[in-house]
N, C-alpha and C positions, 0 to 999 in steps of 0.2 A: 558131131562132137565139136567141129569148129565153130559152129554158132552159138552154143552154149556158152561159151567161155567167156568172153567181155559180163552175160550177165550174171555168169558163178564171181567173176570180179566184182562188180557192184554187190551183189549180197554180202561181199567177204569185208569188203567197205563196209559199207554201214554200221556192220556188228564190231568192229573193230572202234566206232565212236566211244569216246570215253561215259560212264554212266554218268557224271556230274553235269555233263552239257543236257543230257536226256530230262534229268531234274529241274536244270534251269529252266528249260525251256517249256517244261508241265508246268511250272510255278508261275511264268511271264504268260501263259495263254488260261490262268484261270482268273477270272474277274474277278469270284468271292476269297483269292487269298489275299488280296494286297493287303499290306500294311498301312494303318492309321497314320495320316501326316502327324506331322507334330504340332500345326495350329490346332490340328481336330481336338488330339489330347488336351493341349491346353484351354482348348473352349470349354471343354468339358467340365474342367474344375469349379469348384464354388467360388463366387469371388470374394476375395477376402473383407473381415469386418474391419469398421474404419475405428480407427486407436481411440481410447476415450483420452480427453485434454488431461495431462497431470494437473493435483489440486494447487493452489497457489502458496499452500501453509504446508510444511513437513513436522512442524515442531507444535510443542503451547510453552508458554512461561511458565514457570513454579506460581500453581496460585497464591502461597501465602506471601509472594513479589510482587506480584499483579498491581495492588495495591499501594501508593507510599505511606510511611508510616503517619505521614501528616494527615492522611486523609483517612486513616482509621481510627488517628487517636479523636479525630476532630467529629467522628460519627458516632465512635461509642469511646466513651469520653474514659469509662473505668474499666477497659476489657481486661478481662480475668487472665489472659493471655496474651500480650500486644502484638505477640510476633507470628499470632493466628494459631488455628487448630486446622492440620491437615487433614481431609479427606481421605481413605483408602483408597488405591485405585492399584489395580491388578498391571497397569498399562497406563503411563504419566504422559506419556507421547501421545494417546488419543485422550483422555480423560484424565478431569482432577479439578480439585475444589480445595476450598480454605474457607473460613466462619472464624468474625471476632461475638462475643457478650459480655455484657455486663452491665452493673448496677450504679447509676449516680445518684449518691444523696445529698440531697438539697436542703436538708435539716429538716423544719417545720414545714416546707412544703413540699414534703413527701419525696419519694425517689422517681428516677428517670430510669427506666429498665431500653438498651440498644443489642439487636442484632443484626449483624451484617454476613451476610456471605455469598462467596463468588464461586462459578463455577463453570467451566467450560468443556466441549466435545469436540472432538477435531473428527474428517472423513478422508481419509483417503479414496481419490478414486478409482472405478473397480470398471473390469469389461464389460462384467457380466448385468452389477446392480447400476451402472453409469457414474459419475463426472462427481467429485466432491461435494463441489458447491451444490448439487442436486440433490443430494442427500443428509446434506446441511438443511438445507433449506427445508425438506420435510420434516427433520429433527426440531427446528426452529418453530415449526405451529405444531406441534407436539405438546412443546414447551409452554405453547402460549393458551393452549386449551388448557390445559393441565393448572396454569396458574388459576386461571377464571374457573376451572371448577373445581377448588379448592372447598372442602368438607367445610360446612360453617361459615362459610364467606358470605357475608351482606354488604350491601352498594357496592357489586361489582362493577367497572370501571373499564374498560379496554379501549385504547386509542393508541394512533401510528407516535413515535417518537421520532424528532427528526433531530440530524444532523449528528444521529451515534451511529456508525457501523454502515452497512449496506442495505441492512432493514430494521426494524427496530418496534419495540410493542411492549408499553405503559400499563401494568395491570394492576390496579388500585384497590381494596378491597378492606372492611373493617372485620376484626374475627375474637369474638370473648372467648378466652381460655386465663386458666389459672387467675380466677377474680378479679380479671382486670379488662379493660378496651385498649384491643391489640389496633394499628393504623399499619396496615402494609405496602408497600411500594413495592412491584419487582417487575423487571425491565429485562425484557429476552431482547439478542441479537444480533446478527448473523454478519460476520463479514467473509468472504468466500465460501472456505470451507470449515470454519469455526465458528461454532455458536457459544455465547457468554452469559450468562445468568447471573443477574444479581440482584438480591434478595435482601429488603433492610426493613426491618420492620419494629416498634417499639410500644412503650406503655406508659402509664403512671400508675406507681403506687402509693398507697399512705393519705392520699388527699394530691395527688400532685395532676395535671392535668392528663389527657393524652395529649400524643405530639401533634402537629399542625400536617395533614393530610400532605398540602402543599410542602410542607418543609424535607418530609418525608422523599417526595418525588425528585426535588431536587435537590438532595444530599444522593439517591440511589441515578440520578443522570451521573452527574461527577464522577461517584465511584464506576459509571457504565465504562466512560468516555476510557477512563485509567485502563480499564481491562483490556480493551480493545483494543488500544494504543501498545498495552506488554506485548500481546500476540503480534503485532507487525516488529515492534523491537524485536520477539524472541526469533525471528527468523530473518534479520540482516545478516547478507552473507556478507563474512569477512573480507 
């Protein structure tokens, strides 16, 4: 009886250890519980996509501004409108347009039929589709195919324009409608993330001549340069 006793004490020990030590210590001798450090989680994650650039333009000018008035009255000499015919546009901050016409008569030799019109697209950039100017610039040879393959266009014409915008493209072309010989000029072109269209085309009627192909191109550079130039005004910040 006297020897039992020291080891009825130790059994009586043991059991008397609190259960949470008994847990700790299941949980420190099993390999497969540890916990995930925190670099592991972190490796783990995807890594993040990198920011597309914001576009350089948030705004466009009022297109029937674009223009000064010297230089509309000086291309279509008797517009029917002087102060332009706006475009519709659902959204004036990405798109919009303005067009002058009209008819000068020149008495016995016949009339001068002028139209002109401007028109721009702005892009914000996007995560998903990328960067404005990138999607400018697809918009921009859009533009330029589309001119050149214009319904009824004869001697078409395409060449680089320089020193309007950040790119720029001359699309020349002759087109008979309503019994007359039409001369067209129209000139796509991209500066960041805006693209500008301008379209100036004319006739003669009665006996009067067509316009001068050349004169054409450079009355629609002038009006280019003007557009181009609203779009950086229309976004100086105050």
């Amino acid at each position: 009886m006297h020897r039992s006793a020291p080891r009825l004490t130790r059994i009586l020990t043991c059991a008397a250890v609190p259960v949470m030590l008994v847990v700790a210590g299941c949980s420190s001798d099993s390999g497969g519980g540890k916990e995930a450090s925190p670099s592991a989680s972190a490796s783990s994650k995807a890594p993040a996509k990198p920011t597309v650039q914001p576009a350089a333009f948030d705004t466009l000018p009022k297109p029937c501004d674009a223009l000064t008035p010297k230089t509309t009255a000086s291309l279509v000499p008797e517009a029917k409108d002087k102060s332009g015919t706006s475009d519709r546009s659902n959204d004036v901050s990405a798109r919009g347009g303005c067009s002058w016409n009209g008819l000068d008569s020149e008495g016995v030799k016949g009339s001068q039929y002028r139209w002109l019109s401007v028109s721009f697209m702005r892009y914000d950039s996007d995560q998903a589709r990328g960067p404005g100017d990138k999607l400018a610039g697809e918009y921009y040879a859009k533009q330029v195919e589309a001119a050149k393959a214009t319904d009824g266009a004869k001697k078409v014409k395409a060449e680089p324009a320089t020193g309007i915008g950040g790119q720029a493209t001359t699309v020349t072309y002759d087109l008979r409608k309503t019994d007359a010989d039409f001369g067209y000029a129209t000139i796509v072109t991209r500066t960041e993330n805006v693209v500008a269209t301008v379209v100036y085309n004319g006739a003669g009627y009665q006996g009067a001549k067509s316009p001068d192909p050349a004169d054409l191109v450079k009355d629609a550079q002038k009006a280019t340069k003007e557009a181009v130039a609203s779009v950086t005004a229309a976004n100086k910040k105050s």
